[in-house]
Biopython code that builds the backbone (N, CA, C, O; Angstrom):
import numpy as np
from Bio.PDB.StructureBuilder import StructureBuilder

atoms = [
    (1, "UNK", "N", (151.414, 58.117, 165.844)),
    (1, "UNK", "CA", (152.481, 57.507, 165.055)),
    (1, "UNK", "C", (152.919, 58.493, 163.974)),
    (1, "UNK", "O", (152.000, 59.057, 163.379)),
    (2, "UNK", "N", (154.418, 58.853, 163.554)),
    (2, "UNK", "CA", (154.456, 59.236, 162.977)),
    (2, "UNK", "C", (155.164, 58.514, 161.205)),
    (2, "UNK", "O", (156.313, 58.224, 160.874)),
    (3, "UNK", "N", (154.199, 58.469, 160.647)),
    (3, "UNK", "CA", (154.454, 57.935, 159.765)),
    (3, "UNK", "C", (155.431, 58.135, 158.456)),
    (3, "UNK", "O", (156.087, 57.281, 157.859)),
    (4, "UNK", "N", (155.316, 59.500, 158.216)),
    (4, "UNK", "CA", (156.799, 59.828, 157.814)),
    (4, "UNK", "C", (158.151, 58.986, 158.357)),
    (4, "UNK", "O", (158.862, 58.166, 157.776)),
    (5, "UNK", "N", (158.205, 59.566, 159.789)),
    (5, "UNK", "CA", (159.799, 58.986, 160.323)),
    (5, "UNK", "C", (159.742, 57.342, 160.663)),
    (5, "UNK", "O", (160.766, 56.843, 161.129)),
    (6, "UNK", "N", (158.546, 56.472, 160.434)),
    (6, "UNK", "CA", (158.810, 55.107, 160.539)),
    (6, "UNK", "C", (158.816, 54.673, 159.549)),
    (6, "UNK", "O", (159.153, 53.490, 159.607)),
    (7, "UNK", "N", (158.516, 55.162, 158.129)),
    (7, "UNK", "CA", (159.301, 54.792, 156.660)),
    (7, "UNK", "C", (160.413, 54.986, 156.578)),
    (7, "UNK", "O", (161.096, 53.970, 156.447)),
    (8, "UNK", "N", (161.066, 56.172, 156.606)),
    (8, "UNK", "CA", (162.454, 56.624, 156.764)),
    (8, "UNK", "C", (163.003, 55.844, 157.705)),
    (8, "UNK", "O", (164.114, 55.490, 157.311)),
    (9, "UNK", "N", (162.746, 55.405, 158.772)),
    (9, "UNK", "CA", (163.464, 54.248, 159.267)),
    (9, "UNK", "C", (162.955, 52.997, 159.051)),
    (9, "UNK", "O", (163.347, 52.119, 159.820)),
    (10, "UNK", "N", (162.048, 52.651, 158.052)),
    (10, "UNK", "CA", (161.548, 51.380, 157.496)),
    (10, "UNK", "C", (162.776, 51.290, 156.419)),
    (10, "UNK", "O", (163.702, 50.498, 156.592)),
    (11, "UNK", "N", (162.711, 52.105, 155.374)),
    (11, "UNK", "CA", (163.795, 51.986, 154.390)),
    (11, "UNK", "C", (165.388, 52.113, 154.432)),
    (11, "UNK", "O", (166.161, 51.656, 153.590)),
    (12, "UNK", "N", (165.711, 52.813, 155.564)),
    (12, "UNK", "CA", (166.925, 52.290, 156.245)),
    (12, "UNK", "C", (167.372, 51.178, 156.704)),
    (12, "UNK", "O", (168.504, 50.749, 156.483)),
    (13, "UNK", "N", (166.499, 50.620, 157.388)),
    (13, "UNK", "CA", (166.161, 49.251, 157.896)),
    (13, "UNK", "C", (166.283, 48.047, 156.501)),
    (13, "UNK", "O", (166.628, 46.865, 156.523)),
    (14, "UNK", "N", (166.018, 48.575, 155.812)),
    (14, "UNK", "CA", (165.911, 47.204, 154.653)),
    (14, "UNK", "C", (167.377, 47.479, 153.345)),
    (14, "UNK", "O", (167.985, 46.702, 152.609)),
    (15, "UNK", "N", (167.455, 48.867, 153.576)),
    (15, "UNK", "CA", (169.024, 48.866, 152.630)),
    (15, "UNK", "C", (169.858, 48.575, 153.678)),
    (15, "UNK", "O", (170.936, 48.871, 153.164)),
    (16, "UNK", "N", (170.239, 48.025, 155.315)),
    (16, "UNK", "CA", (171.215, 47.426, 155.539)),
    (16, "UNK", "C", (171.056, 45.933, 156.267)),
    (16, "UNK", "O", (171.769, 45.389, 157.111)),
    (17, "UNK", "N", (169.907, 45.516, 155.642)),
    (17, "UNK", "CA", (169.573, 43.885, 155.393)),
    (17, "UNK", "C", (169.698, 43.414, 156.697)),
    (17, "UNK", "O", (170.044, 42.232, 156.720)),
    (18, "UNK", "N", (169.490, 44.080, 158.124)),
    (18, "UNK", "CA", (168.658, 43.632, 158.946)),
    (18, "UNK", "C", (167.542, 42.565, 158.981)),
    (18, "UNK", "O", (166.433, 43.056, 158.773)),
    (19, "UNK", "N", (167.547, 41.417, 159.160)),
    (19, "UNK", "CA", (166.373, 40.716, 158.978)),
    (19, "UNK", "C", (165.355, 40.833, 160.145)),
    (19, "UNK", "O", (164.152, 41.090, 160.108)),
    (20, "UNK", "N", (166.355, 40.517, 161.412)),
    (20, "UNK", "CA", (165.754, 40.905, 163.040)),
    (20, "UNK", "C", (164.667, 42.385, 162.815)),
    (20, "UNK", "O", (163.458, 42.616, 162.841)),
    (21, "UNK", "N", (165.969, 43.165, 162.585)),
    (21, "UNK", "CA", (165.009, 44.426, 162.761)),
    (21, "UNK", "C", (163.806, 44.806, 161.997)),
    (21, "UNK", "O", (162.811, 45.262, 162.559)),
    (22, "UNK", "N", (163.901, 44.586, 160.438)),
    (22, "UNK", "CA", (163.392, 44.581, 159.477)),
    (22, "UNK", "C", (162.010, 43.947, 160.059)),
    (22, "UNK", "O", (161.003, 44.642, 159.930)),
    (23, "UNK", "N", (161.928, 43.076, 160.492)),
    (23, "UNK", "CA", (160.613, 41.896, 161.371)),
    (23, "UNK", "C", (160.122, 42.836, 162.406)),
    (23, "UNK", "O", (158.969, 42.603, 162.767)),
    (24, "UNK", "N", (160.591, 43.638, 162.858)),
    (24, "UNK", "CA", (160.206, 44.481, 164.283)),
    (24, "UNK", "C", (159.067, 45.579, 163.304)),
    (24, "UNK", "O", (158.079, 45.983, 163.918)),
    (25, "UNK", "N", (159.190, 45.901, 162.230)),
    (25, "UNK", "CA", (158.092, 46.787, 161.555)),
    (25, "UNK", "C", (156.480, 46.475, 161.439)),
    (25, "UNK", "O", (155.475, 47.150, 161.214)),
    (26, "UNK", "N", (156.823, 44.832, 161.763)),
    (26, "UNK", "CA", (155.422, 43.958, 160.939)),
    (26, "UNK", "C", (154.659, 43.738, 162.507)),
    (26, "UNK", "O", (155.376, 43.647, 163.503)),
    (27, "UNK", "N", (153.444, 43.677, 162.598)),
    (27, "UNK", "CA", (152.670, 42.986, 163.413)),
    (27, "UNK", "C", (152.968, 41.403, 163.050)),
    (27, "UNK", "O", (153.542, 40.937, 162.066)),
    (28, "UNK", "N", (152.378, 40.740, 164.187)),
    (28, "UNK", "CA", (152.617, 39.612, 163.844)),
    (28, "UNK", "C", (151.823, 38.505, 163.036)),
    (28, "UNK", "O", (152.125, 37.313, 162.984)),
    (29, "UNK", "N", (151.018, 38.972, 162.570)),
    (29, "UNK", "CA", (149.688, 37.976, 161.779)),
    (29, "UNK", "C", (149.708, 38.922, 160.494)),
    (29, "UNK", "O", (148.682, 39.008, 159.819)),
    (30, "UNK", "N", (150.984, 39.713, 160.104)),
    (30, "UNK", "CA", (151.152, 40.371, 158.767)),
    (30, "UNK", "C", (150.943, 40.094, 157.292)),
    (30, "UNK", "O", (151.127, 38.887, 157.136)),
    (31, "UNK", "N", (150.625, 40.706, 156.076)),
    (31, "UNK", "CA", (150.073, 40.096, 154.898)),
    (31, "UNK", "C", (151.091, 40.864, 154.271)),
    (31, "UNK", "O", (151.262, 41.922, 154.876)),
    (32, "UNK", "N", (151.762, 40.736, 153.373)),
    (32, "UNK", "CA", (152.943, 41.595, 152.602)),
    (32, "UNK", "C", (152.046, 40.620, 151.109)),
    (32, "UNK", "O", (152.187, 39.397, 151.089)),
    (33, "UNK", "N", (151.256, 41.260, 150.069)),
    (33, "UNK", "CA", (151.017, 40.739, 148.916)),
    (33, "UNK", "C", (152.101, 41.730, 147.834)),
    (33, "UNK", "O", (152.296, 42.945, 147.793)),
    (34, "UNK", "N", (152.651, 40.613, 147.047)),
    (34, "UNK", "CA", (153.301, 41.457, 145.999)),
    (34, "UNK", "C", (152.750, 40.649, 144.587)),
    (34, "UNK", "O", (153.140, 39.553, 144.186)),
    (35, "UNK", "N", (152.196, 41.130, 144.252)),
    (35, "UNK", "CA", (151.400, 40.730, 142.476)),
    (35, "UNK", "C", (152.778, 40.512, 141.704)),
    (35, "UNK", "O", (152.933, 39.629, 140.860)),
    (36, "UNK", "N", (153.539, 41.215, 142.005)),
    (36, "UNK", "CA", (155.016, 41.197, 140.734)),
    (36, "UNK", "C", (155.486, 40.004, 140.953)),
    (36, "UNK", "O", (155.845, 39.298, 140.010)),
    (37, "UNK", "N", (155.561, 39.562, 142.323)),
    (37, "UNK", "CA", (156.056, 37.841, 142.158)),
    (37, "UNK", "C", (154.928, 37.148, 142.445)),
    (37, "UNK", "O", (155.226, 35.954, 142.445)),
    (38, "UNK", "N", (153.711, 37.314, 142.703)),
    (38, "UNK", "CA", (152.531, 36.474, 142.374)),
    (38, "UNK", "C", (152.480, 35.613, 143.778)),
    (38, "UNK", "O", (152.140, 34.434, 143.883)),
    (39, "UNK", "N", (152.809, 36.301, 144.593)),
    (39, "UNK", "CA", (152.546, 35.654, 145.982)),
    (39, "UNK", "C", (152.180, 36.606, 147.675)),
    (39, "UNK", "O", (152.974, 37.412, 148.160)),
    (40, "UNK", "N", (151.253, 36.353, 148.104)),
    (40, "UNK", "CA", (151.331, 36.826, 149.335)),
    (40, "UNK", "C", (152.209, 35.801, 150.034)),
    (40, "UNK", "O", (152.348, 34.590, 149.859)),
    (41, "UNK", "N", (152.900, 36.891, 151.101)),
    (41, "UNK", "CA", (153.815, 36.197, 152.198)),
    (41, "UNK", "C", (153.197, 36.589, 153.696)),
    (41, "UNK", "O", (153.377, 37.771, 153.990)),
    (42, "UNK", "N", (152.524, 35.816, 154.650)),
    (42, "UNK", "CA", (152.021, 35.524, 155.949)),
    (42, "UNK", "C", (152.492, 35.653, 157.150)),
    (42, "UNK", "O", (153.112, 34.644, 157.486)),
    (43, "UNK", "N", (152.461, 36.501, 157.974)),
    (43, "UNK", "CA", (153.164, 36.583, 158.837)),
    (43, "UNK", "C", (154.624, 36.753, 158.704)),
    (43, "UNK", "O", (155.239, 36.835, 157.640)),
    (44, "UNK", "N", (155.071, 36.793, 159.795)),
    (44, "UNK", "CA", (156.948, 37.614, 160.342)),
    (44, "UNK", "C", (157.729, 36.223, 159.450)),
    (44, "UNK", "O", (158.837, 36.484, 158.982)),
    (45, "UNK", "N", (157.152, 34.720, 159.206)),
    (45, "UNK", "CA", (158.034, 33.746, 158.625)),
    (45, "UNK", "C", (157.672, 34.052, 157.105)),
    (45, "UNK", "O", (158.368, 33.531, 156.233)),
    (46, "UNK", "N", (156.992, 34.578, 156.882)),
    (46, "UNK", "CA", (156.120, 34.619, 155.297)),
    (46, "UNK", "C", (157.466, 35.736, 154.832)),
    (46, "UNK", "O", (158.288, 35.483, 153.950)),
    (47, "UNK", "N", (157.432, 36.907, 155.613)),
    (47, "UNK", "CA", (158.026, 38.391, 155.182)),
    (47, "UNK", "C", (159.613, 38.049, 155.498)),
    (47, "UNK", "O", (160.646, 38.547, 155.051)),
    (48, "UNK", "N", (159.462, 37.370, 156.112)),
    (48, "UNK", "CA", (161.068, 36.691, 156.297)),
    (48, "UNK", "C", (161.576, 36.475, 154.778)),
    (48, "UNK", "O", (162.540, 37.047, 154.271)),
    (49, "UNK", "N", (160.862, 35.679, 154.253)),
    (49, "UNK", "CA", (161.459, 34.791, 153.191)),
    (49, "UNK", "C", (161.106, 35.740, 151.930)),
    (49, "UNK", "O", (161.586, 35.680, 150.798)),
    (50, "UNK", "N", (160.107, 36.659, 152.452)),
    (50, "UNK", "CA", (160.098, 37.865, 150.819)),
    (50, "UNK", "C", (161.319, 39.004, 150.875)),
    (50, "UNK", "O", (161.881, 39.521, 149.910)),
    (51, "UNK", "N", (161.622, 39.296, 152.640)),
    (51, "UNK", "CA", (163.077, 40.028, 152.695)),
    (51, "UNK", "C", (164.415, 39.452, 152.323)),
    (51, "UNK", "O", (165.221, 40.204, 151.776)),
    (52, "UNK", "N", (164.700, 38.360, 152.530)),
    (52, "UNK", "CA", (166.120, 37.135, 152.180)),
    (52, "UNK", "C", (166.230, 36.981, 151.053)),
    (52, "UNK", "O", (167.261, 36.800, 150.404)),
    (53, "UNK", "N", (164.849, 37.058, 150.613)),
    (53, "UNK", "CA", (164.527, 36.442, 148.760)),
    (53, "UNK", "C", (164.801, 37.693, 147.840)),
    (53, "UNK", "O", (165.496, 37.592, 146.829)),
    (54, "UNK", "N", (164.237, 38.839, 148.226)),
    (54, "UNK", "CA", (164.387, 40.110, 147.237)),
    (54, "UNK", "C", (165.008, 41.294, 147.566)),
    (54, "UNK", "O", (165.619, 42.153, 146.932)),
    (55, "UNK", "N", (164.709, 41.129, 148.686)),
    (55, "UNK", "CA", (166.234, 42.048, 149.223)),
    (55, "UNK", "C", (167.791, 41.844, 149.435)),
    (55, "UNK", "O", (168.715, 42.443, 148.885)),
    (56, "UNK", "N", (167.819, 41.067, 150.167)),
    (56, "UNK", "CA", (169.261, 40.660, 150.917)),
    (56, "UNK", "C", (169.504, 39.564, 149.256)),
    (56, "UNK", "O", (170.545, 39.952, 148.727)),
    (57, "UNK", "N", (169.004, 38.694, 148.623)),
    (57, "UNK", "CA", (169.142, 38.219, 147.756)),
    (57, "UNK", "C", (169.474, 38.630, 146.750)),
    (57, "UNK", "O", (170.350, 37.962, 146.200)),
    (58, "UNK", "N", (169.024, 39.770, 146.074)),
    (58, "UNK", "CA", (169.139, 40.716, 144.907)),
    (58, "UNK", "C", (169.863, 41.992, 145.186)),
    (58, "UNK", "O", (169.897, 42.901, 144.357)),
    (59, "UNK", "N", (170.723, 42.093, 146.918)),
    (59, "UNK", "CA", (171.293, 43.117, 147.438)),
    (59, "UNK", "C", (170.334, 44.378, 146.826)),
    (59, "UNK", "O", (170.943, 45.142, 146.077)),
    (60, "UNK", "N", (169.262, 44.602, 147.002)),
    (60, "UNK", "CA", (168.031, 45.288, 146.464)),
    (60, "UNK", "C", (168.241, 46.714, 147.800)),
    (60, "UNK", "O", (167.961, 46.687, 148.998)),
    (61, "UNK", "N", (168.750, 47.675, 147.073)),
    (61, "UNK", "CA", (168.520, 49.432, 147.513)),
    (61, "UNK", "C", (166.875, 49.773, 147.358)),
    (61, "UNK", "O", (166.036, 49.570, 146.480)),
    (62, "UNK", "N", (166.874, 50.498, 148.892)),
    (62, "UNK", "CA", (165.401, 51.484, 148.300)),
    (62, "UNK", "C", (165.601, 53.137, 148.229)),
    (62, "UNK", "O", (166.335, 53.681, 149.053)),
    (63, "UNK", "N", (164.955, 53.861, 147.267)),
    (63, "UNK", "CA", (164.929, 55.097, 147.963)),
    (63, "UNK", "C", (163.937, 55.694, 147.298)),
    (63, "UNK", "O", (163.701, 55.570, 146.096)),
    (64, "UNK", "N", (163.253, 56.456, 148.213)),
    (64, "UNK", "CA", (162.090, 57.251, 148.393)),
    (64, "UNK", "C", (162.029, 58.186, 147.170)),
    (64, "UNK", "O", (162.780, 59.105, 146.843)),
    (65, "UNK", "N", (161.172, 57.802, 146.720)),
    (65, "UNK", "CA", (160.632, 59.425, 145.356)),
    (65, "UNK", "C", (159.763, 59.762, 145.913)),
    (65, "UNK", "O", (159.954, 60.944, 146.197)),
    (66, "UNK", "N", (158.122, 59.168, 146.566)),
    (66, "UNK", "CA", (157.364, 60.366, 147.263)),
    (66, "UNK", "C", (156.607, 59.438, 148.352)),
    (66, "UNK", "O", (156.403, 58.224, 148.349)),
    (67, "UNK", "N", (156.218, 60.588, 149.415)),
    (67, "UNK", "CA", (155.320, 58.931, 150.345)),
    (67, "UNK", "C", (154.117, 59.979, 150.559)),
    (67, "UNK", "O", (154.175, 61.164, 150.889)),
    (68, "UNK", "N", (152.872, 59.067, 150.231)),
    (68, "UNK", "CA", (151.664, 60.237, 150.349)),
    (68, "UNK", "C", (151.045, 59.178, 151.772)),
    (68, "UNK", "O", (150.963, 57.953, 151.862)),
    (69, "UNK", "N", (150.682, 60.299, 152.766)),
    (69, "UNK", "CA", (150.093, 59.574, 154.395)),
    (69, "UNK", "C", (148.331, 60.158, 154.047)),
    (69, "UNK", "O", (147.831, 61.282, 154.016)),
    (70, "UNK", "N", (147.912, 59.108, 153.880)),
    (70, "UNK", "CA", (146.065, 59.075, 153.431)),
    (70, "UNK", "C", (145.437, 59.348, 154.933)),
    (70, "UNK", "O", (144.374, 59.948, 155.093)),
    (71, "UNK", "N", (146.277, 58.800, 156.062)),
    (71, "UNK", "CA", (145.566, 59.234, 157.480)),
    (71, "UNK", "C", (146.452, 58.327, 158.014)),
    (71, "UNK", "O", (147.398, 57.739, 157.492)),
    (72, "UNK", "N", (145.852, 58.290, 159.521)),
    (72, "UNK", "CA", (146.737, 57.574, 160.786)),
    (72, "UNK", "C", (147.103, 56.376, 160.447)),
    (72, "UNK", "O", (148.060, 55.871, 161.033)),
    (73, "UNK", "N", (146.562, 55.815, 159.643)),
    (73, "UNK", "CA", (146.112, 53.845, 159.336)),
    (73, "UNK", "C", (147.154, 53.941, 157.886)),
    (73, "UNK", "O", (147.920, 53.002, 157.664)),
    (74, "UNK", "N", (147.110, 55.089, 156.984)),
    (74, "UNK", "CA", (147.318, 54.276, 155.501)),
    (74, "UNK", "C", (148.674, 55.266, 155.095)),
    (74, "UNK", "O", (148.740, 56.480, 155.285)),
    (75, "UNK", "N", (149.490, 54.591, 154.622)),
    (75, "UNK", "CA", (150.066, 55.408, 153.361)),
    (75, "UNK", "C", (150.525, 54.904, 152.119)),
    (75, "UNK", "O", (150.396, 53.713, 151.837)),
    (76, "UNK", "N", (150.989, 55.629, 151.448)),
    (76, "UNK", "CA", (151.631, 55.530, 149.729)),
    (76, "UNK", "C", (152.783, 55.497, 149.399)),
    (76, "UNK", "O", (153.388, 56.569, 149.380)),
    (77, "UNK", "N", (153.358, 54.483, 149.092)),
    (77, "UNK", "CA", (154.972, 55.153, 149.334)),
    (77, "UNK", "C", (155.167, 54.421, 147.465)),
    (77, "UNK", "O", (154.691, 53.377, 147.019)),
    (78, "UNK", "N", (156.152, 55.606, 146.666)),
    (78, "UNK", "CA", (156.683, 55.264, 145.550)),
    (78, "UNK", "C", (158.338, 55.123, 145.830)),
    (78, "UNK", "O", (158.917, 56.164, 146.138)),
    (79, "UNK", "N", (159.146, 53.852, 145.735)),
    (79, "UNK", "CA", (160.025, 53.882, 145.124)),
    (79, "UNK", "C", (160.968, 53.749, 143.980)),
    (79, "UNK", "O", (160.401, 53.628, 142.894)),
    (80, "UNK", "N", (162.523, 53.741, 143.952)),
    (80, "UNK", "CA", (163.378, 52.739, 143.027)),
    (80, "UNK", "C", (164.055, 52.414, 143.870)),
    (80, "UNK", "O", (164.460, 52.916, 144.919)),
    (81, "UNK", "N", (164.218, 51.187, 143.172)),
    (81, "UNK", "CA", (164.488, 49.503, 143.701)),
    (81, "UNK", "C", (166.028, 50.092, 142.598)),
    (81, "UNK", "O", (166.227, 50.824, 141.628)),
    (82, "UNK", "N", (166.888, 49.113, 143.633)),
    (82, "UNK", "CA", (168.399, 49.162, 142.538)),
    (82, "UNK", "C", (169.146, 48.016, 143.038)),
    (82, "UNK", "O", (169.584, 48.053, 144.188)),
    (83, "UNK", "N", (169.363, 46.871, 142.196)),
    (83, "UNK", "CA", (170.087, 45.751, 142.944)),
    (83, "UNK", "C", (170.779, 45.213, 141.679)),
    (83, "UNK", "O", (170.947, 45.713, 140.567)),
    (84, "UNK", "N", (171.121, 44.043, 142.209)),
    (84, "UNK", "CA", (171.721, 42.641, 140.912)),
    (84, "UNK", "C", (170.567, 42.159, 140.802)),
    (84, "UNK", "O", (170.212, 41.298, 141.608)),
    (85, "UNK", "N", (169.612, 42.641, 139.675)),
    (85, "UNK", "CA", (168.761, 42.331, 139.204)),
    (85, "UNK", "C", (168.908, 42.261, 137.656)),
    (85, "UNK", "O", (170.002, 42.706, 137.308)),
    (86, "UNK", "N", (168.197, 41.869, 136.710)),
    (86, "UNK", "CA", (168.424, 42.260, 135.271)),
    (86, "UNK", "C", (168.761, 43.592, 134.729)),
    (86, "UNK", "O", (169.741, 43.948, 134.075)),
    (87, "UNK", "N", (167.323, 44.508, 135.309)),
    (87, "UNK", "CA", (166.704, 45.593, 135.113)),
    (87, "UNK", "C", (167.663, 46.470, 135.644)),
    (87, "UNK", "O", (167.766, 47.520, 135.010)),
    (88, "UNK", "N", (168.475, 46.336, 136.726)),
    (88, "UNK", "CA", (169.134, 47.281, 137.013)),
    (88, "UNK", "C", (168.677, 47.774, 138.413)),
    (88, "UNK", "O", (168.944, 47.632, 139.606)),
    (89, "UNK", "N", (167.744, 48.508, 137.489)),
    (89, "UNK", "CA", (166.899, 49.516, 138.323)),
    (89, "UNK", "C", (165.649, 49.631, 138.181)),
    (89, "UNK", "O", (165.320, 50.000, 137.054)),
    (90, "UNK", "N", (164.811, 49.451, 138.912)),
    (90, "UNK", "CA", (162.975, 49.351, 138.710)),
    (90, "UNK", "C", (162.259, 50.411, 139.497)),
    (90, "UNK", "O", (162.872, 50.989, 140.395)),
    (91, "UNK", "N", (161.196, 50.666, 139.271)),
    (91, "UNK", "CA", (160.319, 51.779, 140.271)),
    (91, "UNK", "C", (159.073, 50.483, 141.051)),
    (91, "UNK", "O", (158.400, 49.581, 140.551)),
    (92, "UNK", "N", (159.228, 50.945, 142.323)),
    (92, "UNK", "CA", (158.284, 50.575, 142.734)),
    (92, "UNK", "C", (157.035, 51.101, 143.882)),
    (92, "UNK", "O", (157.398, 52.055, 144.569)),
    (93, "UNK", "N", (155.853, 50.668, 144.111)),
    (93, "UNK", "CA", (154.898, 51.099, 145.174)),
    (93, "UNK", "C", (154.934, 50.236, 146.620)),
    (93, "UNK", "O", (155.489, 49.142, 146.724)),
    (94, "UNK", "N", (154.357, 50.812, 147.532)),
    (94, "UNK", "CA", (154.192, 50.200, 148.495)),
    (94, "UNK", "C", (152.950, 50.901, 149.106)),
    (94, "UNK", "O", (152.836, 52.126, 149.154)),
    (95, "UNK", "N", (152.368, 50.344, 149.399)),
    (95, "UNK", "CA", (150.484, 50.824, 149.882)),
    (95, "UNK", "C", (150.224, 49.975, 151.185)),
    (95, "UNK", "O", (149.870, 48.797, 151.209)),
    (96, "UNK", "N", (150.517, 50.969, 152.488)),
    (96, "UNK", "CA", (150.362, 50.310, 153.822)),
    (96, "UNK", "C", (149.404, 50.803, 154.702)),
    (96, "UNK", "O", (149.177, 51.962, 155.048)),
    (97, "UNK", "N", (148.657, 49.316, 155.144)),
    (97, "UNK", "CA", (148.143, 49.856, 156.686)),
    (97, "UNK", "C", (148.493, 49.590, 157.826)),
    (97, "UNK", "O", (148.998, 48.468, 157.872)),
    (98, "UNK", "N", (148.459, 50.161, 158.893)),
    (98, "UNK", "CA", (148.959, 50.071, 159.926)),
    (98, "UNK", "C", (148.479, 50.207, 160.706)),
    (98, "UNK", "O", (147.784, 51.220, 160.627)),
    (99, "UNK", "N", (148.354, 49.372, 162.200)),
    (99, "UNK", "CA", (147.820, 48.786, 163.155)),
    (99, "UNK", "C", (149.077, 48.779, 164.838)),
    (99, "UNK", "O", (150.041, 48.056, 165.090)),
    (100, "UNK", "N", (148.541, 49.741, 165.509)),
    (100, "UNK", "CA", (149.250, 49.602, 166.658)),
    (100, "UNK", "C", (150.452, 49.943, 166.803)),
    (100, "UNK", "O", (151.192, 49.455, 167.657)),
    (101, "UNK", "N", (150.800, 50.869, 165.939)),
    (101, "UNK", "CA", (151.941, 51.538, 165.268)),
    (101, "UNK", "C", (153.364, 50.243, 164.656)),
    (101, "UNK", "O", (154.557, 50.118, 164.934)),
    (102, "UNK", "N", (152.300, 49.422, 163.643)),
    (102, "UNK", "CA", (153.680, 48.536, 162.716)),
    (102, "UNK", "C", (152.401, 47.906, 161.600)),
    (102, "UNK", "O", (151.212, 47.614, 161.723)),
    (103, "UNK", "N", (153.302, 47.899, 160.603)),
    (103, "UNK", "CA", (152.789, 47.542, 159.212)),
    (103, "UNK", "C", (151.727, 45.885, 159.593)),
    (103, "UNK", "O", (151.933, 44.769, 160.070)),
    (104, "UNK", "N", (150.822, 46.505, 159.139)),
    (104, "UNK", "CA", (149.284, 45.222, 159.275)),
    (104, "UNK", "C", (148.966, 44.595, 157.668)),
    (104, "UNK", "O", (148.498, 43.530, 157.267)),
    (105, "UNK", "N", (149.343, 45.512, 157.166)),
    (105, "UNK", "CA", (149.438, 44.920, 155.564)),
    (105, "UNK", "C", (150.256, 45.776, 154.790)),
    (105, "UNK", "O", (150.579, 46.875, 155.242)),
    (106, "UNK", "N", (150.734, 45.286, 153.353)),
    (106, "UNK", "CA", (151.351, 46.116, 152.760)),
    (106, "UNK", "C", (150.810, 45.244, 151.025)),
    (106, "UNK", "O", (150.475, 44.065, 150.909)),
    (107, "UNK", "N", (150.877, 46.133, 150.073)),
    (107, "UNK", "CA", (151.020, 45.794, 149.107)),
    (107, "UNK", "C", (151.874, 46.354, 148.058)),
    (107, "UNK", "O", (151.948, 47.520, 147.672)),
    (108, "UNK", "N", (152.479, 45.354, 147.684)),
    (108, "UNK", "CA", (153.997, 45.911, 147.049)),
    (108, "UNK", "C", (154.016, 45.500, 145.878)),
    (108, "UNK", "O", (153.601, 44.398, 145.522)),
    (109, "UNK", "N", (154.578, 46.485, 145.052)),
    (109, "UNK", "CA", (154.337, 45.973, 143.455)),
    (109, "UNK", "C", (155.269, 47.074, 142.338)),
    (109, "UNK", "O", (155.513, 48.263, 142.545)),
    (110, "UNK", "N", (155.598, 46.398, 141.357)),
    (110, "UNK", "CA", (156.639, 47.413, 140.365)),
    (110, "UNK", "C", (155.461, 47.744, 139.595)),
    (110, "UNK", "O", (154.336, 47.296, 139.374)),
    (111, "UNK", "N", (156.376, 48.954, 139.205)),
    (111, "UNK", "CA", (155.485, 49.787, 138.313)),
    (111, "UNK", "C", (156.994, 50.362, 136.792)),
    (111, "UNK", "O", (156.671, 51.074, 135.841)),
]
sb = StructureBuilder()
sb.init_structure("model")
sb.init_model(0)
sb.init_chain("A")
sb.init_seg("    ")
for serial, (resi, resn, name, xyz) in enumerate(atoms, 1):
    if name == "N":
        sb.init_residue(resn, " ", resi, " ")
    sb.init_atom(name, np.array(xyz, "f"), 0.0, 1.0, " ", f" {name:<3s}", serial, name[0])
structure = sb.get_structure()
């Protein structure tokens, strides 16, 4: 798997609010925890409603400042977030593992 080019098309995938496709990244028994809104979301219906809700909802941009790959299973990804939000503009993390080449967990959180 190459994990570089399935972020780069993970974050493409979510700045043009694909929901279908956006779902094709996740295994299906997926954990997306984000501490910043104080909820894990469960599976492809869980990540559904955290993509509609903070993405497509807040018309929420991503783009890449650095992605560190820890091995085959894990990586690091730092972004900024830019939407109709208060803030404007926020930085955020994303810390993934991956299973069978598609996201098995992720933990997502502003910084």
């Amino acid at each position: 798997m190459d994990i570089e080019k399935f972020i780069e098309e993970w974050i493409s995938v979510s700045n043009s609010y694909d929901t279908a496709k956006y779902l094709e990244f996740y295994t299906e028994n997926a954990v997306l925890d984000d501490p910043s809104v104080g909820r894990k979301f469960n599976k492809k219906k869980g990540i559904r409603e955290y993509f509609e809700s903070y993405f497509i909802g807040y018309k929420t941009q991503v783009k890449k400042v650095e992605l560190i790959v820890k091995d085959d299973h894990q990586a690091h990804l730092e972004v900024e977030f830019t939407g109709d939000f208060p803030e404007g503009k926020l930085g955020g993390t994303f810390d993934f593992k991956f299973n069978g080449g598609k996201i098995e967990f992720v933990l997502a959180d502003l910084i």
